[in-house]
N, C-alpha and C positions, 0 to 999 in steps of 0.2 A: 599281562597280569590283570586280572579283574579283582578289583577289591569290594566286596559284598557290605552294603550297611555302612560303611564309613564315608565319611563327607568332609569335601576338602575343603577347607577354608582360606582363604586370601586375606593380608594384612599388607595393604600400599605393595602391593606389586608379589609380595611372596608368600610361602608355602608352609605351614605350620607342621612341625616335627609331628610321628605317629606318637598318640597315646595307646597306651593297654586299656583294658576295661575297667582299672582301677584307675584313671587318668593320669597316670605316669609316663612319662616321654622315656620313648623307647623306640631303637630302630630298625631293631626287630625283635620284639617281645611276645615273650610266651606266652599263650591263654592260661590266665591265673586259675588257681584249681577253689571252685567254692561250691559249697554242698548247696544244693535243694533247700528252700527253704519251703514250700509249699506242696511238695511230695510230689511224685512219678505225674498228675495228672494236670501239672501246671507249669511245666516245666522247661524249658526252651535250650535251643541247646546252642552251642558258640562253636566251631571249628577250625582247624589250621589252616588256612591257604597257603597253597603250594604256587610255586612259580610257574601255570599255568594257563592253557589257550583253550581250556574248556570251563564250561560252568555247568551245574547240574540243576533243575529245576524244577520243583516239585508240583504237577500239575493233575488237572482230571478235564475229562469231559463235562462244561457247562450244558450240555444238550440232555444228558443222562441224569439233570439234578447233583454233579457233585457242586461242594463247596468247598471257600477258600481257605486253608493254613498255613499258609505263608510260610514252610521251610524251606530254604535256600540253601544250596551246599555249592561249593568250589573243593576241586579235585584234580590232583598232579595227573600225570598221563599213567605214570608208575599204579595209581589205584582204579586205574581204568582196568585192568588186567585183571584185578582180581575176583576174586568170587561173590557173588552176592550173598546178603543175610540171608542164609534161610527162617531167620526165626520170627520173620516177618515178612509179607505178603507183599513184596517189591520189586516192580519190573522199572523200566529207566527211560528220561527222555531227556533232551539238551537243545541249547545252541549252540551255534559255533562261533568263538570270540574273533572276530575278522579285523584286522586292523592294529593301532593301538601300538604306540611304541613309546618308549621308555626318555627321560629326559625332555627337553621342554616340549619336545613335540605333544608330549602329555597333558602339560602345563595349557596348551595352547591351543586343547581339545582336539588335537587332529585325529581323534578314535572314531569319527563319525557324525555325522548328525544323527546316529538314529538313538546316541546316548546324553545320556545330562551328565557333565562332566563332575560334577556336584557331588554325583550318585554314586559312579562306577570309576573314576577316572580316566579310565580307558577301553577302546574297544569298542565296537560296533554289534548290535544285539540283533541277528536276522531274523529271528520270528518274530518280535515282539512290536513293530510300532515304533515311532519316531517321536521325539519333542517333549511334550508333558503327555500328552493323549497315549502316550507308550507307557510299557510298564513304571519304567523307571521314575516318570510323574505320579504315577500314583502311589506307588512306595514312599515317596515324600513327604506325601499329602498327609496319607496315614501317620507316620512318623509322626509327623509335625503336630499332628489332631493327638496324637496318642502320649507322644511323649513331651513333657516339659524342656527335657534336655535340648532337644530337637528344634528346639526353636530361639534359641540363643547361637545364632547363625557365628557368634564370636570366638565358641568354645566348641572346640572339637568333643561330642558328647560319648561317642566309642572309640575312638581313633582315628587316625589323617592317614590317609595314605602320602608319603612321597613322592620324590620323581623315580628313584629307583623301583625295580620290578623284579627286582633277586630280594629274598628271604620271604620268610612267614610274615604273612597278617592275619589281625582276626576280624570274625564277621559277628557282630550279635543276632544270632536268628531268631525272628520275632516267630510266634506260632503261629498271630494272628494278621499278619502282614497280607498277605494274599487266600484267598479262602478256601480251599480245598480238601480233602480228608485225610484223615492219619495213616490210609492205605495207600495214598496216592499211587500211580504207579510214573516208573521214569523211564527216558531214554537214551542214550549217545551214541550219536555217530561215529564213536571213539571206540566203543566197547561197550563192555556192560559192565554200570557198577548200579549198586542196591546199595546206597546211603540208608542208614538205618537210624533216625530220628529218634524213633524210643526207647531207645536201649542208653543205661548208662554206662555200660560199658563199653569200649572198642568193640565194633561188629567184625566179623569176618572180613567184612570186603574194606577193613581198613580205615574207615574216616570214625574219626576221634570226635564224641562229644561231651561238650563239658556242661553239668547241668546248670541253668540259673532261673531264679526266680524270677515269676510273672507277674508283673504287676496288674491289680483288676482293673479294668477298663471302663466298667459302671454302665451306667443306662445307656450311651451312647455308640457301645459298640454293640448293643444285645443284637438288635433288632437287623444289621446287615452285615453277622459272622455265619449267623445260624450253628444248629448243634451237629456233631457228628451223626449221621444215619444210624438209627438203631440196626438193621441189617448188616450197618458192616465191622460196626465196635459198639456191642450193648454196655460195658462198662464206663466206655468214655463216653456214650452217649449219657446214660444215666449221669455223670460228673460234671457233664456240658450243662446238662437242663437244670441241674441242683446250683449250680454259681451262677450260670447266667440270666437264667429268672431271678435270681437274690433269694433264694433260700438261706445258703449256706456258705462257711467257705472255710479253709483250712486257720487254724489256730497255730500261734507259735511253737505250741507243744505238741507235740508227736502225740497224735491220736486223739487231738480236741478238736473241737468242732469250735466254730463261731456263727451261732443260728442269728442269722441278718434280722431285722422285722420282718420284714413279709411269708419269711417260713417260720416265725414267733406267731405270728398273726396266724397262721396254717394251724401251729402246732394247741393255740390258743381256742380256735374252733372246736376241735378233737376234743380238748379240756373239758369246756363249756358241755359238750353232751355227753360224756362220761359221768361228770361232777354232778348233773341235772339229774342222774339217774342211779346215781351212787343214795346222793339224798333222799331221791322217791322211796325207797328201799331199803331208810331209818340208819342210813349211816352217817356217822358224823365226821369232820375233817379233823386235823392239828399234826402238829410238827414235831421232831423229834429229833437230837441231835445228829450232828455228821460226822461226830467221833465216836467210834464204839470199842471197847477197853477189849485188849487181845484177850485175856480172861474170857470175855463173854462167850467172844467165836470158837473157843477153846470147850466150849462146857456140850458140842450138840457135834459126836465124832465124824459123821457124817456127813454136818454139814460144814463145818471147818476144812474137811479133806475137799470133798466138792469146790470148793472157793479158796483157798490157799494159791494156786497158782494166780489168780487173778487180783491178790490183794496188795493193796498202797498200805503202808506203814508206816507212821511218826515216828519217833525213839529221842527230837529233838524239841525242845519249846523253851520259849523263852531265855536263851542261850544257857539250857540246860536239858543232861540228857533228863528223861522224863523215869520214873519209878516204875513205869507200865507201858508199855509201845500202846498207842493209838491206831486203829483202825481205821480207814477214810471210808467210809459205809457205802460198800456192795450191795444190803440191802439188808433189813431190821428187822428181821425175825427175833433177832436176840435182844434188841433195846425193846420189843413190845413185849417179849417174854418176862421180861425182869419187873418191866412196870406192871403189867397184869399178876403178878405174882404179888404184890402190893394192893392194888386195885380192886381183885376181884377176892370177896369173903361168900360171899352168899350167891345162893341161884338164885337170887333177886336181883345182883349182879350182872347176870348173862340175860339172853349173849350182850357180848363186848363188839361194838361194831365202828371200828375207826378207821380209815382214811388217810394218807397225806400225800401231798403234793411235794414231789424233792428231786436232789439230783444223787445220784450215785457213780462210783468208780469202780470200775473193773478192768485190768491192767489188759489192753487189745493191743497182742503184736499184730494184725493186719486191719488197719482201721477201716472204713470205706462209711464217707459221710450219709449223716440218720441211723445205715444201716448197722456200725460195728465201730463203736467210738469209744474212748475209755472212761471220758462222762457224757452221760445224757440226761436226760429228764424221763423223769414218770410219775406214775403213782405208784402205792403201794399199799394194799387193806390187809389187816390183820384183824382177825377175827376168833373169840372164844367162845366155847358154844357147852350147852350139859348134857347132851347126848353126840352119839357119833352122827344119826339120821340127821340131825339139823345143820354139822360139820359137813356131811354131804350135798346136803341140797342147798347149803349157802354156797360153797364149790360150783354147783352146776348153776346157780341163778347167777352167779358172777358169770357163770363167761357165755350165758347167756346176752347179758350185757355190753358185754365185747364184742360177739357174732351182730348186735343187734347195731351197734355206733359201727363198726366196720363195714358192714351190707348198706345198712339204709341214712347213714350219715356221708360213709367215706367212700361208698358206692364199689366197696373190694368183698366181692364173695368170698367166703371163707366155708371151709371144713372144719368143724368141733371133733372133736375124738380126744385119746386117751394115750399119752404116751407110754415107750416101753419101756422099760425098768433102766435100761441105760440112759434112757433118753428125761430124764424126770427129775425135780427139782432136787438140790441135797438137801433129803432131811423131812421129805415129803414120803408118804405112803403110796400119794398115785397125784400126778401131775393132769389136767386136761391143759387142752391147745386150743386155739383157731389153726389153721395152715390156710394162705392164699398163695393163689396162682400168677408168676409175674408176667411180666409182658413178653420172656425167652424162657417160658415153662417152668424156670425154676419153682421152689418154695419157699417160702418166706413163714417165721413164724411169729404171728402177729400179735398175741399174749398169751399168759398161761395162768392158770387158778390152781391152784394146788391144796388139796387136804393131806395134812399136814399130821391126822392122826391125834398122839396123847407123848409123840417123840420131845417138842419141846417144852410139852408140860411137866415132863418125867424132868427134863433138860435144867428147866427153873423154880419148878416147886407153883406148879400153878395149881391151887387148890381150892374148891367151895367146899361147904356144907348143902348140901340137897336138904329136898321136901323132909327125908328123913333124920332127918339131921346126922348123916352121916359126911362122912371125907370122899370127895372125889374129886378125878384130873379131870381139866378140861378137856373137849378136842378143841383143836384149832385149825385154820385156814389161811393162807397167804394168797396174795395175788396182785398180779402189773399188768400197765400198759404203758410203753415206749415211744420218747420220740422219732421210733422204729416207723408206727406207723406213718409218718410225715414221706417215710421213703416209699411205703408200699404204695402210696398215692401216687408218686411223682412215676414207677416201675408199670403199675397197672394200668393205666389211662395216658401215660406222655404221649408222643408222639414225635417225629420229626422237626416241625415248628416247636415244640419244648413242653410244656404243661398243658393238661386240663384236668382241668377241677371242678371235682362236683358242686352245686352251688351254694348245697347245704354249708361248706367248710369254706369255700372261698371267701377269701378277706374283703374280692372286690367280686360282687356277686354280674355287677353290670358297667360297662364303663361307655361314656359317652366321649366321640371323639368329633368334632365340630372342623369344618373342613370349608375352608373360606380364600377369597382372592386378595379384596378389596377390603379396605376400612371401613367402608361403609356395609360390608358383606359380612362384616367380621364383627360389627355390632347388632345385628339383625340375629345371628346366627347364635352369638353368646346367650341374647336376650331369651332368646327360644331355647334353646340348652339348659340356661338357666331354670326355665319352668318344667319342661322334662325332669330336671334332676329334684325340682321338690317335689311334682307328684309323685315320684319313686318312693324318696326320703320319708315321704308320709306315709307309705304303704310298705312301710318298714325293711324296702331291698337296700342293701349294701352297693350303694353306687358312688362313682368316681368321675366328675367331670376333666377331660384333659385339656389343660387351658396351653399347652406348653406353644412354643413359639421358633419359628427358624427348621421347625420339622416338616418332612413330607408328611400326606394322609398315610401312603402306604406305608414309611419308617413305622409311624404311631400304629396302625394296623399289624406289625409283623411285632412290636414291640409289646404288646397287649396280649397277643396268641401265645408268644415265650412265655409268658405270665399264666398264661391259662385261663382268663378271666371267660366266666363262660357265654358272658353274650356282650356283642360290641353294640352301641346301637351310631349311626353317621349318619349324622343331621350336617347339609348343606342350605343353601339357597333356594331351592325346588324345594326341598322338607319344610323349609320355611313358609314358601308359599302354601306349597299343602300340606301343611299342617299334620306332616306327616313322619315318618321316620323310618330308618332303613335299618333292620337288623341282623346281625349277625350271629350264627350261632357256634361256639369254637368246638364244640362233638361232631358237628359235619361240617367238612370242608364244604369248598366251592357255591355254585348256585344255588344246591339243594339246601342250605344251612341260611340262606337269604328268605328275608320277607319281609314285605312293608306294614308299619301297623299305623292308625290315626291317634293321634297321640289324645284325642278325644278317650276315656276309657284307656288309656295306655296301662295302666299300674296292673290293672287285674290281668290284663293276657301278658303281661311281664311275668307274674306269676304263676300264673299257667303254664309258660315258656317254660320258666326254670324248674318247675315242679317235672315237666317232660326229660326234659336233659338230665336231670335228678338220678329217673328212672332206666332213660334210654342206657345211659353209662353203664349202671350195671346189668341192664339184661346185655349190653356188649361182653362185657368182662365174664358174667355167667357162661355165655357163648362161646367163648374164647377157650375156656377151663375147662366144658364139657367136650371139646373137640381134644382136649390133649391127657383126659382120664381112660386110662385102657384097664382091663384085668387081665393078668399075665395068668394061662395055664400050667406054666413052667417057668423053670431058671433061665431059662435062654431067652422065653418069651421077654423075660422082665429086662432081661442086656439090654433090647433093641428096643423096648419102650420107654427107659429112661433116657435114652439118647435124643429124644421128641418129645419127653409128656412123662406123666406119674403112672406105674404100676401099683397094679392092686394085686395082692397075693396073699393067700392064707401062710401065717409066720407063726412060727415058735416064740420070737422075745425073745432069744440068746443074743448072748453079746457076740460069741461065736461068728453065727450065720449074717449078722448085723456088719462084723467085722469082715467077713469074705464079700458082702455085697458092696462094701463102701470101695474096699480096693480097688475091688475088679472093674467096677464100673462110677465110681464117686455118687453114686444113691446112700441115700442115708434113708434111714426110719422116720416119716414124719407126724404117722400115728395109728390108730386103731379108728377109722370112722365111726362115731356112735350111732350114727341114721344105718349100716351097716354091719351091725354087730351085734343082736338079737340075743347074744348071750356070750358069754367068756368060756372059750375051750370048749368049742361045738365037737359034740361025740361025732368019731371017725374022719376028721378032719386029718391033713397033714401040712409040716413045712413044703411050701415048692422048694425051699433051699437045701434041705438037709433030710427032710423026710419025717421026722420028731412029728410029737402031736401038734395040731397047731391053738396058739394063744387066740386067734382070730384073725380078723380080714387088716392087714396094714397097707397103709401107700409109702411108697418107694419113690424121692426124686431127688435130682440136683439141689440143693438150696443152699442159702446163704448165712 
């Protein structure tokens, strides 16, 4: 029997009874059943051990760059037989458990020296190494670093194994115990079995897991877990780099987020140049409540149908029901309509050009953190205006605005255009977009301005008196930007080591990591550091000295790259001597991202530096997105170009032909490019889908 994760403890000569996972003595007890508390991407899994002489072991090639995640499975001989998951990309590899007998011979370690009797109880591990230097020492180790429990050597922390070796035990499988990837693949000398780690259900091939929450591991595991390869799970890679740099992490409510600082800090940046240019551009801020009375959402038919599915409702306050269900504000077109309908008497009045910074809720059955949360953060402008012409062009200068913080602040190229009629705000007349390209070709759509017409001025009674002194409706204008983008950053530019950030938005534009032996090396080195980090400070870079202690350079180095921070700079004893500094740039890897600068003049080629990397980023991301835009000549063209990249096709706008393209191939309508589109309904045009005249030139892709 091999018992996985469980650690046997001694009291003056004997053997402490098995605990369950809920610390309850049992002698052979069930794995208790307890949901997920941090959802499918955090998730670890616990399974039955069967009375068996095999173990499964989830491994890759270090030579290939894979990395560690520690799932560990044990498997009776009976699930050796059976069939692998197919619904996961899983071949198999083992040891063979040699030795190892039941009763005190157990007790008494006779399973081998090449096991820690601590670890495993019994048995002999033939691939792995002997003593501490063997697997099974470093499993400890970690434990031990990792978990609190783990080190109260008193208290059995998941359960004891026994002398006996008939019945079930259970293993707590840690994800992050050994490092490897979620595809791993396995083997057995036994058969073939395909353990299937992600699945919450029973896989095919038999072995039961039961979910449990993970607990976060903080600074100290970031920097030697590494994230899953974007190549081989871009979803779990993107969720790898979003928690383990500290952006984000799961909320106890199903489809919240909890933005850490350093992706508030992120989110913060974005703010700051949005707000800087909202203001250039004579708009003012203020708030507005987060209750909005069902009545309201009631009065504008189209846009209450649009947003019904997605809305939160009060009905209860103050332990009573309420005379009007409440609204938890999706977004306030309807609280700016009521107030402007107060507010605005005269065209002396307009335009009305307001602002606010808030959070809103929109009920998301499939979350996925920044990108699709059920509150997030944003803005939100509402705007009244006395002509239609000024309703438009505040429209296209707002998301002017947007294209202009997303290109040259967030370093994410974007497409402007014009959504199609299904695709468009409820309750607007005509919707514009950004759309950017992600790091797996998807789209992302990164804000939207919307004119909004004379729909909820009819809706609220919003009325001036003109030059003439006659009665007229406003038009009006609405328009966002989302803690959305915080994702498109982290999608567009991550990489395998985890973030990079352009330096405009980076919280920590430069970081200093001081790298010393001696005491006396290690106050020479600070001293120098120290003057580095003010001439920066004074030429206004966002820098970080790392003082921290008990680390390696290279931990600190892998730990800063997770981060994204865009330039490292390593000051040693030689720096010191000459007076010099070693930099780092984290947009190019290896030697070509290296250069020494004299810290003599250091500040201004620092900003130099990051004014380059600024730029580099997005002529990469430009390049990237120009390789995966194709024009489709036909329907079939356009199949095999969304499978790789966006098609461009002249489209009708039906919901129809919108609706046959999303089936058949999951492209969705992302918009009408306006650099593209010379005029609306070009004579003798047609759909490539259906044939119809066509509305103009749209792109067609995956997105999220």
């Amino acid at each position: 029997m091999l018992a996985l994760g469980v650690t046997r403890h001694r009291q003056h000569g004997a053997t402490r009874q098995p605990h369950d996972l809920l610390g309850h003595r049992s002698e052979d007890a069930e794995v208790p059943a307890r949901s997920a508390v941090r959802g499918d991407d955090d998730e670890v899994g616990a399974l039955l051990l069967g009375n068996s002489r095999h173990f499964v072991r989830r491994v890759a090639d270090r030579d290939q760059g894979a990395r560690a995640d520690g799932v560990w499975h044990a498997a009776s001989p009976s699930l050796l037989e059976r069939q692998p998951c197919a619904s996961h990309k899983l071949i198999l590899i083992t040891g063979q458990i040699e030795g190892g007998r039941a009763g005190r011979g157990v007790e008494r370690g006779n399973g081998g020296d090449d096991m820690q009797e601590n670890e495993f109880g019994a048995g002999r591990l033939s691939d792995l190494g002997g003593g501490n230097d063997g697997l099974a020492g470093r499993l400890a180790e970690i434990r031990r670093a990792e978990n609190p429990l783990e080190r109260k050597q008193d208290t059995p922390p998941y359960g004891a194994s026994d002398r006996t070796t008939v019945g079930r035990r259970q293993a707590l499988v840690k994800r992050r115990l050994v490092s490897f990837g979620p595809r791993a693949q396995y083997t057995c000398g036994a058969g073939v079995l395909s353990a299937c780690p992600l699945a919450r259900t029973p896989s095919p091939c038999g072995v039961r897991r039961l979910p449990i929450s993970l607990a976060g591991k903080g600074r100290d595991s970031m920097a030697t877990q590494g994230v899953t390869p974007r190549s081989e799970d871009y979803s779990r890679w993107y969720t790898d780099v979003v928690q383990m740099a500290e952006l984000a992490d799961y909320a106890p409510v199903r489809g919240c987020m909890i933005i850490r600082p350093y992706g508030y800090e992120l989110w913060e940046g974005i703010k700051s140049a949005l707000d800087r240019r909202f203001k250039a551009t004579g708009h003012r801020n203020a708030y507005f409540p987060l209750f909005i009375p069902m009545s309201f959402i009631e009065k504008e038919a189209e846009h209450v149908a649009g947003f019904k599915p997605e809305l939160a409702i009060v009905t209860h306050g103050g332990g009573s029901e309420l005379e009007e269900p409440l609204v938890v504000r999706p977004t306030s077109e309807t609280l700016f309509g009521e107030a402007y309908s107060r507010w605005i008497q005269s065209y002396r009045d307009l335009p009305m050009l307001i602002n606010q910074w808030a959070n809103v809720v929109r009920w998301e059955m499939r979350p996925r953190l920044f990108l699709r949360t059920t509150e997030f953060l944003w803005q939100e402008g509402h705007t009244a205006h006395a002509t239609r012409e000024e309703a438009v062009e505040e429209t296209l200068k707002i998301l002017d605005i947007y294209a202009d913080v997303s290109e040259n602040v967030c370093a994410v190229p974007v497409i402007k255009g014009r959504k199609s009629p299904q695709e468009k705000f409820a309750g607007a007349d005509d919707t514009y977009t950004i759309e950017s390209m992600m790091g797996n070709v998807w789209a992302l759509q990164g804000a939207t301005s919307h004119f909004l017409g004379q729909n909820f001025a009819k809706a609220f009674n919003i009325q001036f008196l003109d030059e003439n002194n006659e009665l007229q409706l406003v038009w009006t204008t609405s328009w966002g930007m989302t803690t959305r983008t915080v994702g498109a950053v982290v999608m567009t530019h991550g990489d395998d080591k985890g973030l990079r950030l352009p330096p405009a938005i980076a919280p920590i534009q430069v970081v200093i990591v001081p790298i010393w032996k001696s005491d006396e090396e290690k106050d020479s080195v600070f001293a120098f550091a120290g003057e580095v980090k003010a001439q920066l400070e004074a030429s206004d870079v966002r820098v970080h000295l790392d003082a921290r202690e008990g680390l390696s350079p290279g931990f600190r180095f892998n730990d800063w790259e997770m981060r994204g921070v865009p330039v490292r700079l390593e000051i040693g004893p030689r720096d010191v001597a000459s007076q010099s500094v070693v930099t780092s740039r984290r947009d190019k890897p290896g030697k070509d991202g290296k250069s020494t600068l004299a810290v003599a003049g250091l500040a201004p080629e620092i900003q130099t530096l990051l004014s380059d990397i600024q730029s580099s980023m997005l002529a990469s991301a430009k390049a990237f997105r120009q390789e995966h835009l194709h024009e489709a000549e036909s329907y079939e063209d356009l199949k095999k170009i969304v499978e790789d990249g966006w098609a461009l096709i002249y489209h009708c706008g039906t919901r129809e032909c919108e609706d046959k393209i999303k089936e058949e191939t999951k492209a969705t309508s992302r918009c009408y490019p306006l650099e593209l589109n010379e005029q609306w309904s070009p004579p003798g045009k047609k759909c490539a889908v259906c044939g119809k005249p066509a509305f103009g030139k749209a792109y067609f892709a995956r997105a999220y």
